[in-house]
Backbone as XML, in Angstrom:
<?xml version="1.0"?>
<chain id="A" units="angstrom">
  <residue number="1" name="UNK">
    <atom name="N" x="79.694" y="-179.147" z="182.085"/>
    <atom name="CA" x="80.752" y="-178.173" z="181.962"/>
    <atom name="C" x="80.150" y="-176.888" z="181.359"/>
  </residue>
  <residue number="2" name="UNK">
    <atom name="N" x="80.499" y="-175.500" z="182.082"/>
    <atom name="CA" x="79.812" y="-174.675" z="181.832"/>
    <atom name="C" x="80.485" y="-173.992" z="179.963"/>
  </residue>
  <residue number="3" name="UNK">
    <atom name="N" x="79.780" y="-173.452" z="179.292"/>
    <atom name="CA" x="80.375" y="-173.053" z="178.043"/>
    <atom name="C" x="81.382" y="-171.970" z="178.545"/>
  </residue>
  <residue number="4" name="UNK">
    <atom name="N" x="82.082" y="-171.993" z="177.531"/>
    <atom name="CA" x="83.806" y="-171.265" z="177.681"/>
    <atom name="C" x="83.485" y="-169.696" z="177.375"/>
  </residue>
  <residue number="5" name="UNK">
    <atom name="N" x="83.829" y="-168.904" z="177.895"/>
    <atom name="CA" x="83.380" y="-167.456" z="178.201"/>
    <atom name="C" x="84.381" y="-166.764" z="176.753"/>
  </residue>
  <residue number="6" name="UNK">
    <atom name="N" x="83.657" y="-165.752" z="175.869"/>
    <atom name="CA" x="84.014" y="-165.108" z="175.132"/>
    <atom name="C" x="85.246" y="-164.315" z="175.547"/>
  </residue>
  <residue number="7" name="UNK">
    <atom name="N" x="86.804" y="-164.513" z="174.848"/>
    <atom name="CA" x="87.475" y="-163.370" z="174.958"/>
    <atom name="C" x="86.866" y="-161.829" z="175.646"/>
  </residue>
  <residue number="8" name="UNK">
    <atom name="N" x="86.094" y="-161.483" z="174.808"/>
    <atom name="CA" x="85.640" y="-159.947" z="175.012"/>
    <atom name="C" x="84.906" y="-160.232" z="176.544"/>
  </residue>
  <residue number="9" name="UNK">
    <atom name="N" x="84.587" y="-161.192" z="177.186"/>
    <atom name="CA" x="83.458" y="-161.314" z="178.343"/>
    <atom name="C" x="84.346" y="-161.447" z="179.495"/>
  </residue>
  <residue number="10" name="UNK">
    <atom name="N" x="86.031" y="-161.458" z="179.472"/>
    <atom name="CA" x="86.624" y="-160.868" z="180.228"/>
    <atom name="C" x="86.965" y="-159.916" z="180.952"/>
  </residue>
  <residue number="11" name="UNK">
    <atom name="N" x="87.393" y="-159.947" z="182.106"/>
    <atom name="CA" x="87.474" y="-158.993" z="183.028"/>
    <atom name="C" x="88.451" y="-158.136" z="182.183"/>
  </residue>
  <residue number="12" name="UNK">
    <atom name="N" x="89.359" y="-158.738" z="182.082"/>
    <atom name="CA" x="91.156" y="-157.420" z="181.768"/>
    <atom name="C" x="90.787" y="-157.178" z="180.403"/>
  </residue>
  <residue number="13" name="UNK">
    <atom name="N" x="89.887" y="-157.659" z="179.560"/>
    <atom name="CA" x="89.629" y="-157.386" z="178.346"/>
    <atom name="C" x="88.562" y="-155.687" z="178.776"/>
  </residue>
  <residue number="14" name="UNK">
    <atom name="N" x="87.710" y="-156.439" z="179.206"/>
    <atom name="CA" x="86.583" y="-154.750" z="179.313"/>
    <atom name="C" x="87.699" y="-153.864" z="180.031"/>
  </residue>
  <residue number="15" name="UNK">
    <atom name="N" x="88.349" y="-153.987" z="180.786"/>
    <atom name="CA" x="89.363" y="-152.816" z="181.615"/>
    <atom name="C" x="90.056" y="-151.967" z="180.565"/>
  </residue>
  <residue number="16" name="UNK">
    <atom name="N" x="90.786" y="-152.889" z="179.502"/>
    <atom name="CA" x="91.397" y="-152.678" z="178.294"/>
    <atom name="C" x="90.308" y="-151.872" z="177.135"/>
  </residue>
  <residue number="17" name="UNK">
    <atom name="N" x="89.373" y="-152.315" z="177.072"/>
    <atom name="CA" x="88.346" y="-151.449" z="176.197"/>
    <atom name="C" x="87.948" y="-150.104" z="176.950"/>
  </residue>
  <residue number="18" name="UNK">
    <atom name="N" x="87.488" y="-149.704" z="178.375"/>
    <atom name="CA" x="87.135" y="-148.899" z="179.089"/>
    <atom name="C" x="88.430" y="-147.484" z="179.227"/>
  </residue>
  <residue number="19" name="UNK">
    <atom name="N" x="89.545" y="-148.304" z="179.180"/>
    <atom name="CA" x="90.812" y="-147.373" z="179.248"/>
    <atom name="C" x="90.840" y="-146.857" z="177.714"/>
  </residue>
  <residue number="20" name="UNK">
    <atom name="N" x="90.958" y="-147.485" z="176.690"/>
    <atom name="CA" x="90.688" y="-147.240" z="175.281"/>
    <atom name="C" x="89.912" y="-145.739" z="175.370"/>
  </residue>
  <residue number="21" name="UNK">
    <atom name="N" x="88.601" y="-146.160" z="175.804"/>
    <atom name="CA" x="87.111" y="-145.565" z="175.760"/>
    <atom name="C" x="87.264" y="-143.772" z="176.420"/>
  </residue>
  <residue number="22" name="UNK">
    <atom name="N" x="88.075" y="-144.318" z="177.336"/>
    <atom name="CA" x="88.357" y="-142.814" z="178.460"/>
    <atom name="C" x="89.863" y="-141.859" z="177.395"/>
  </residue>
  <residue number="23" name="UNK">
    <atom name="N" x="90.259" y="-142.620" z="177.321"/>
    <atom name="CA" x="91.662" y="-141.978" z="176.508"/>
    <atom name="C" x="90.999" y="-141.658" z="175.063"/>
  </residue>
  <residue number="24" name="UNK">
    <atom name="N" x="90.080" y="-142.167" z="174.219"/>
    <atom name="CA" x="89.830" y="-141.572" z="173.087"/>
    <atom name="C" x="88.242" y="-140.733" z="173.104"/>
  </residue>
  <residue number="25" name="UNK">
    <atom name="N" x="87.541" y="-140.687" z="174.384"/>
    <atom name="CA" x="87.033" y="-139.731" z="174.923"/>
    <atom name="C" x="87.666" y="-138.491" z="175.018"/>
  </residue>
  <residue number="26" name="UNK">
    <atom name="N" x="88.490" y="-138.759" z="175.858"/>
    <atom name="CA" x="89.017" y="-137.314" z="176.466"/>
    <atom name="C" x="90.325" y="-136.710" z="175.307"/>
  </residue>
  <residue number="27" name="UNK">
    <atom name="N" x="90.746" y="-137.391" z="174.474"/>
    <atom name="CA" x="91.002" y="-136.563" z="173.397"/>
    <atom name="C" x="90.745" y="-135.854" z="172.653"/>
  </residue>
  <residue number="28" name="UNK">
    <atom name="N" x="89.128" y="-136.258" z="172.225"/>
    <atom name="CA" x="88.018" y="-135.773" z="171.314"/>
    <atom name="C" x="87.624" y="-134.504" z="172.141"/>
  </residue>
  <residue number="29" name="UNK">
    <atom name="N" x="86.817" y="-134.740" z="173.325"/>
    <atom name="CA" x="86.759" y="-133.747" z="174.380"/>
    <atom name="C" x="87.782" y="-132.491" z="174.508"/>
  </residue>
  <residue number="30" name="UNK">
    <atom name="N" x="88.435" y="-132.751" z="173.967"/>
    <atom name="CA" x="90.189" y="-131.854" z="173.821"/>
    <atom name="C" x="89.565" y="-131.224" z="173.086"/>
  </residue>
  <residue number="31" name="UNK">
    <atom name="N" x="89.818" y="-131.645" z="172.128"/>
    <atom name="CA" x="89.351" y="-130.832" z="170.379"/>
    <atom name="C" x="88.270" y="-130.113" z="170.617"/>
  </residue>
  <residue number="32" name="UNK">
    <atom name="N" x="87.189" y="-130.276" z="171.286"/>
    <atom name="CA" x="85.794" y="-129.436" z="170.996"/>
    <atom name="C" x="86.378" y="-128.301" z="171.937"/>
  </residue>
  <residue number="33" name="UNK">
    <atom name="N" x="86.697" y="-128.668" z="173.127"/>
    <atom name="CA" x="86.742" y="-127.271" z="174.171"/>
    <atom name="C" x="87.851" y="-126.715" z="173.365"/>
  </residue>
  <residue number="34" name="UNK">
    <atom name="N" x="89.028" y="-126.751" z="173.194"/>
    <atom name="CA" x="89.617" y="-126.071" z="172.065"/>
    <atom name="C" x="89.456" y="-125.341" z="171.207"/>
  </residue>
  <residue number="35" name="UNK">
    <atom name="N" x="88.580" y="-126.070" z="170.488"/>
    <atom name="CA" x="87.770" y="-124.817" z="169.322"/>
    <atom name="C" x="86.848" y="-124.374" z="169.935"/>
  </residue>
  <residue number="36" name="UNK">
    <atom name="N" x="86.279" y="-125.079" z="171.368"/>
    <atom name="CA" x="85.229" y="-123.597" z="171.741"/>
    <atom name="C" x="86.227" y="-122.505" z="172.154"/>
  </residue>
  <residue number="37" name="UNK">
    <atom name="N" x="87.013" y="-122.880" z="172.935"/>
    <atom name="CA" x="87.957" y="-121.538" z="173.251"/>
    <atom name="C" x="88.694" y="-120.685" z="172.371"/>
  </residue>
  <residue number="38" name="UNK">
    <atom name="N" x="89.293" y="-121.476" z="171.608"/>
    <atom name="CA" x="90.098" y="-120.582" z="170.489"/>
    <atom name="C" x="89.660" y="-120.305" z="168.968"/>
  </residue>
  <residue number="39" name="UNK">
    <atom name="N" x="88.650" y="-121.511" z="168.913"/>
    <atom name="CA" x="87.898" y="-121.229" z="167.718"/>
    <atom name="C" x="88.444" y="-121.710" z="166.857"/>
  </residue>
  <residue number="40" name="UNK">
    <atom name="N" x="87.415" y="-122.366" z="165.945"/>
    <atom name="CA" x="87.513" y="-123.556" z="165.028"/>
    <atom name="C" x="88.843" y="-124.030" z="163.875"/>
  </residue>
  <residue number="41" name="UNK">
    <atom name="N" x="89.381" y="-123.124" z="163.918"/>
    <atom name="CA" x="90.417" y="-121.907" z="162.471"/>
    <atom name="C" x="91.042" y="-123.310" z="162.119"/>
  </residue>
  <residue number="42" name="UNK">
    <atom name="N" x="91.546" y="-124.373" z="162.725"/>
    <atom name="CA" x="92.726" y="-125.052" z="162.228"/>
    <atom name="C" x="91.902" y="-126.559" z="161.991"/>
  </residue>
  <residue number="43" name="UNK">
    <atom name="N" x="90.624" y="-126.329" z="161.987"/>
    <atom name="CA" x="90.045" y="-128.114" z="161.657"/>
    <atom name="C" x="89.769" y="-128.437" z="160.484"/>
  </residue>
  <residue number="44" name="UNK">
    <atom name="N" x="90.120" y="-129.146" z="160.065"/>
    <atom name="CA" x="89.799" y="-129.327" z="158.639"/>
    <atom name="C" x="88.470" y="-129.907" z="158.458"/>
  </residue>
  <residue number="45" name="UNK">
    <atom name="N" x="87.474" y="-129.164" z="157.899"/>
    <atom name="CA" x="86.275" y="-129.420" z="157.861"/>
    <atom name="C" x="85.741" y="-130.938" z="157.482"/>
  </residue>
  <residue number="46" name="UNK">
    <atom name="N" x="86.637" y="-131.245" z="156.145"/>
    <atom name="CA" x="86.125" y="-132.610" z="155.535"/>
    <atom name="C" x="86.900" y="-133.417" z="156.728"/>
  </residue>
  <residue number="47" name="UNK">
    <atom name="N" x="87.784" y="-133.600" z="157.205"/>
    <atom name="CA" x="87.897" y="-134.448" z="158.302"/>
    <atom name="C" x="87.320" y="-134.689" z="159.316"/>
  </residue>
  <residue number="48" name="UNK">
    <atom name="N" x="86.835" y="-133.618" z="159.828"/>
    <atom name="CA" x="85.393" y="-133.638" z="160.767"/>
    <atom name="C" x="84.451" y="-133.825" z="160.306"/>
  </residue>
  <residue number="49" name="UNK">
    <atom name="N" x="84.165" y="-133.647" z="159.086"/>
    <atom name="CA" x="82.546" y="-134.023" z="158.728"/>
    <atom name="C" x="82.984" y="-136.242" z="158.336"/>
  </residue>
  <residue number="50" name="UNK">
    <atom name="N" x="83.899" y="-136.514" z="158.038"/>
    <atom name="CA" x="83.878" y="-137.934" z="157.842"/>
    <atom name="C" x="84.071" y="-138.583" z="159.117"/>
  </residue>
  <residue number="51" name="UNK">
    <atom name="N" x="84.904" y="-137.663" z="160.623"/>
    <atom name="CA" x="85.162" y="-138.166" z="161.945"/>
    <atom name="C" x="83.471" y="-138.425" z="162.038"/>
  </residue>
  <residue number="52" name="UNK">
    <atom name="N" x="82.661" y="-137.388" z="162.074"/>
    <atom name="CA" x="81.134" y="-137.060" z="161.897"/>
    <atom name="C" x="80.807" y="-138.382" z="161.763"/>
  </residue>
  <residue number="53" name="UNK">
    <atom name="N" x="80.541" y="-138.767" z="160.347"/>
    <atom name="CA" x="79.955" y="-140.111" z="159.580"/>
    <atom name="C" x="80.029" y="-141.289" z="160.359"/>
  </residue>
  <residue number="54" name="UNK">
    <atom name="N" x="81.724" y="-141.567" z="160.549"/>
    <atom name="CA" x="82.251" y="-142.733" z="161.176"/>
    <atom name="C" x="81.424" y="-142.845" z="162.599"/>
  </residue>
  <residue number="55" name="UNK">
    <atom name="N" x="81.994" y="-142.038" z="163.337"/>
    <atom name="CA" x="81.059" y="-142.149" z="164.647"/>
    <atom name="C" x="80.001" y="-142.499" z="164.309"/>
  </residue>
  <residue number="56" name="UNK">
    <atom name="N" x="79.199" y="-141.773" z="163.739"/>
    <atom name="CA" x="77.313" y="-142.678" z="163.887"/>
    <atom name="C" x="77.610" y="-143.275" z="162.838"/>
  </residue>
  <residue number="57" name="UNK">
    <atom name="N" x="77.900" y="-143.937" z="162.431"/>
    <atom name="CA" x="77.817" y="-145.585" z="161.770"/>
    <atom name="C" x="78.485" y="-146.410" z="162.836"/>
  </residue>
  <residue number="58" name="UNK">
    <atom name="N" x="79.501" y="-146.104" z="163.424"/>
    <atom name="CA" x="80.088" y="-147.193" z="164.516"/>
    <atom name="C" x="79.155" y="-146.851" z="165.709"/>
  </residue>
  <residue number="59" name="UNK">
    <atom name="N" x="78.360" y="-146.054" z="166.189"/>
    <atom name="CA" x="77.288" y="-145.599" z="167.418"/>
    <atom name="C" x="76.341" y="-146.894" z="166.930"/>
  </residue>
  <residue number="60" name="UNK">
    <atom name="N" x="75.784" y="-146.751" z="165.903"/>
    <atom name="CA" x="74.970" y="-147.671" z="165.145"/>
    <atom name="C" x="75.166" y="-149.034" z="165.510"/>
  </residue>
  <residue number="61" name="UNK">
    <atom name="N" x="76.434" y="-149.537" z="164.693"/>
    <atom name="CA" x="77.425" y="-150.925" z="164.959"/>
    <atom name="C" x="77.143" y="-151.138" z="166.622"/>
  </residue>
  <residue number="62" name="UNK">
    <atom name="N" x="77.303" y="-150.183" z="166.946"/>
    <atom name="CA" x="77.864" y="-151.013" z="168.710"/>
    <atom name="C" x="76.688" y="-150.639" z="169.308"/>
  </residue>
  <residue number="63" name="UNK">
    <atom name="N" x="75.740" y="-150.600" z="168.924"/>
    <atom name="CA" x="74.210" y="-150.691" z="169.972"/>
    <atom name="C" x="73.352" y="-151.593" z="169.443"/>
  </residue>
  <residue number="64" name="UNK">
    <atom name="N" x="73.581" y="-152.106" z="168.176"/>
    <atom name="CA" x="73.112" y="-153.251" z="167.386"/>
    <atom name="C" x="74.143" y="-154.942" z="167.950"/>
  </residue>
  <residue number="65" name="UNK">
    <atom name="N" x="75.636" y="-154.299" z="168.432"/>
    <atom name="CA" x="76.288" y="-156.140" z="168.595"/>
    <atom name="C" x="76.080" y="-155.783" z="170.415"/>
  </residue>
  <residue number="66" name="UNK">
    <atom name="N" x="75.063" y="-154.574" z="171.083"/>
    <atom name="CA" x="74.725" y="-154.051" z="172.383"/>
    <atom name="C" x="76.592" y="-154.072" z="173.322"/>
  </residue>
  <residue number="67" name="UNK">
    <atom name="N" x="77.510" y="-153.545" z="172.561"/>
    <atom name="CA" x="78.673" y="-153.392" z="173.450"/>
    <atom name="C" x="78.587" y="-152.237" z="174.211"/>
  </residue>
  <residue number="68" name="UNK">
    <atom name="N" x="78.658" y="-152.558" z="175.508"/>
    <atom name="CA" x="78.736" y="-150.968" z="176.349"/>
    <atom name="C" x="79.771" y="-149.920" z="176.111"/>
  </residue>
  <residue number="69" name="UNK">
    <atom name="N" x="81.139" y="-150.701" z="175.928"/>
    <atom name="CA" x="82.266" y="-149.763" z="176.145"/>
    <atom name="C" x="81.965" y="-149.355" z="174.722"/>
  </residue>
  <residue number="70" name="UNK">
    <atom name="N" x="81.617" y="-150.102" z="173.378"/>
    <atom name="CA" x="81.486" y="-148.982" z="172.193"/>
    <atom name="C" x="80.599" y="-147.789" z="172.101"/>
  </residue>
  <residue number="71" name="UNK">
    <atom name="N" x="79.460" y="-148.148" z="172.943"/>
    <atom name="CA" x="78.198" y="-147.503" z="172.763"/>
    <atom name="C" x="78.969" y="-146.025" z="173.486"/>
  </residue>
  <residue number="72" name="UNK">
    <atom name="N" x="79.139" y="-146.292" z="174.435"/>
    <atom name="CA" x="80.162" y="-144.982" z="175.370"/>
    <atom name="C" x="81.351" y="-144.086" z="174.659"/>
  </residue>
  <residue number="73" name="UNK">
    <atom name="N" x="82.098" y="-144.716" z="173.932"/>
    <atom name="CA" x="82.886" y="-144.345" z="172.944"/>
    <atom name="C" x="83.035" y="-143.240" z="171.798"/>
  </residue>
  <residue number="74" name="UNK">
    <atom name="N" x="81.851" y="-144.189" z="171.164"/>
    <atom name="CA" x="81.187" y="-143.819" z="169.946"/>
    <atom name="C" x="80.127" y="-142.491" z="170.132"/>
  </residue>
  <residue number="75" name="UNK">
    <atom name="N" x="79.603" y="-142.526" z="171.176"/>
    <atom name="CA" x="78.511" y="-142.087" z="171.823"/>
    <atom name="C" x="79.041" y="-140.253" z="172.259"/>
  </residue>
  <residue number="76" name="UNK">
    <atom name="N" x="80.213" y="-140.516" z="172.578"/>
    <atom name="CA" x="81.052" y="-139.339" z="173.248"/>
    <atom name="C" x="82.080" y="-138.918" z="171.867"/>
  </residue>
  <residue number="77" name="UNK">
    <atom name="N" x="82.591" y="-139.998" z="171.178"/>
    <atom name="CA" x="83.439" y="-139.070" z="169.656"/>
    <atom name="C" x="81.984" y="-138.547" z="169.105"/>
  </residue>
  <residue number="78" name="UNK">
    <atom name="N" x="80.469" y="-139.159" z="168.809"/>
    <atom name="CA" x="79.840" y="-138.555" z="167.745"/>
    <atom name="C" x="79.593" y="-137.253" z="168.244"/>
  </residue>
  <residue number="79" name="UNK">
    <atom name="N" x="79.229" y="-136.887" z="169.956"/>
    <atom name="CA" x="78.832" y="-135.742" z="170.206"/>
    <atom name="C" x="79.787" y="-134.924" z="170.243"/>
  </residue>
  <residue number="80" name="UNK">
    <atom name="N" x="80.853" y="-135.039" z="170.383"/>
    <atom name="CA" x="82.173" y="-133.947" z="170.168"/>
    <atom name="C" x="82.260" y="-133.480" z="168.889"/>
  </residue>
  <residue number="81" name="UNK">
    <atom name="N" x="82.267" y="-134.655" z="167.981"/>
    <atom name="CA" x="82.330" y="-134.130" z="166.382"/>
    <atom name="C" x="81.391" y="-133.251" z="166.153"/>
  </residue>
  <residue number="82" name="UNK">
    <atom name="N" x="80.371" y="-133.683" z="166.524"/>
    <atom name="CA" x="78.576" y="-132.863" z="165.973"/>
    <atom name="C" x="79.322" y="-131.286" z="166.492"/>
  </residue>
  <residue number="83" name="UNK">
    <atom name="N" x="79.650" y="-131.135" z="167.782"/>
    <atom name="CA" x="79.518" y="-129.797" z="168.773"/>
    <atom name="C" x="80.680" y="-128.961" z="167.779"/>
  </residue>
  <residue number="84" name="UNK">
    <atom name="N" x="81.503" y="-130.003" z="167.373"/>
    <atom name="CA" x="83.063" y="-129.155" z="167.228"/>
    <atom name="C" x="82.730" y="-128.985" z="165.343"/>
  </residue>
  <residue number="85" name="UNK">
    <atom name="N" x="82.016" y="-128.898" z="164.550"/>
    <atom name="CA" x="81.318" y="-129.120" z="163.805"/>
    <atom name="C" x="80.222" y="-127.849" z="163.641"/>
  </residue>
  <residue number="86" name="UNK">
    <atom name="N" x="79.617" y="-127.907" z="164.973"/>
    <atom name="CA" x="78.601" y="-126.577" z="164.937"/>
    <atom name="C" x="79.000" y="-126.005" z="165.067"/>
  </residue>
  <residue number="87" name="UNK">
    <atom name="N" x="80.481" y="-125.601" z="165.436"/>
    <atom name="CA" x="81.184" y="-124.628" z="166.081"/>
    <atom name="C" x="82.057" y="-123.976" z="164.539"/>
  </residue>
  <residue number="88" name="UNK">
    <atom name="N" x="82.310" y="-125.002" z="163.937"/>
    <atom name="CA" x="82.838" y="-124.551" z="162.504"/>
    <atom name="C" x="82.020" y="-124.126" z="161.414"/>
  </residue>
  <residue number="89" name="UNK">
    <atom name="N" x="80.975" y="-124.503" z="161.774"/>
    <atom name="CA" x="80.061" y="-123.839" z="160.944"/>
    <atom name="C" x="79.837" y="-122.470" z="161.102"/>
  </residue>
  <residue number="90" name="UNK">
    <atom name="N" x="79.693" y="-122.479" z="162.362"/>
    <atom name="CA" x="79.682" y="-120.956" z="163.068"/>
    <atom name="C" x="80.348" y="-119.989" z="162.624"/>
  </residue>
  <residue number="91" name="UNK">
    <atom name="N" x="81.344" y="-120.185" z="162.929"/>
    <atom name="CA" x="82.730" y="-119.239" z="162.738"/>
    <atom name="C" x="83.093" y="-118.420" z="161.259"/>
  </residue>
</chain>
């Protein structure tokens, strides 16, 4: 009998993480083109610099337990934070 397949090693489970992944992508993605366009004025710095932190410690986390959909995630909030970040520094 073959061993019993991990929750997470599901099909509707990764669909469910991937939809997660695209929807809190493209939110973050929001925020940076935003402040590239209108400029940084309304971000609260210490919240972006800890969004900052979190991301690469969870980028970290999820290329160490090798999850794709985190690595993608994490991978796309840390570079938005970093960009939307340089952009406040800027300003």
């Amino acid at each position: 009998m073959p061993p019993e397949r991990r929750l997470a090693d599901r099909q509707s489970v990764k669909v469910l993480g991937w939809i997660a992944c695209v929807v809190l992508s493209g939110s973050l993605i929001y925020v940076f083109v935003r402040s590239l366009v209108d400029g940084p004025g309304e971000v609260d710095p210490v919240f972006l610099t800890l969004q900052t932190l979190a991301s690469l410690l969870f980028l970290v986390y999820s290329l160490r337990v090798k999850n794709r959909v985190f690595v993608t995630a994490n991978g796309v909030a840390l570079l938005s934070a970093v960009g939307t970040l340089v952009l406040l520094v800027r300003a």
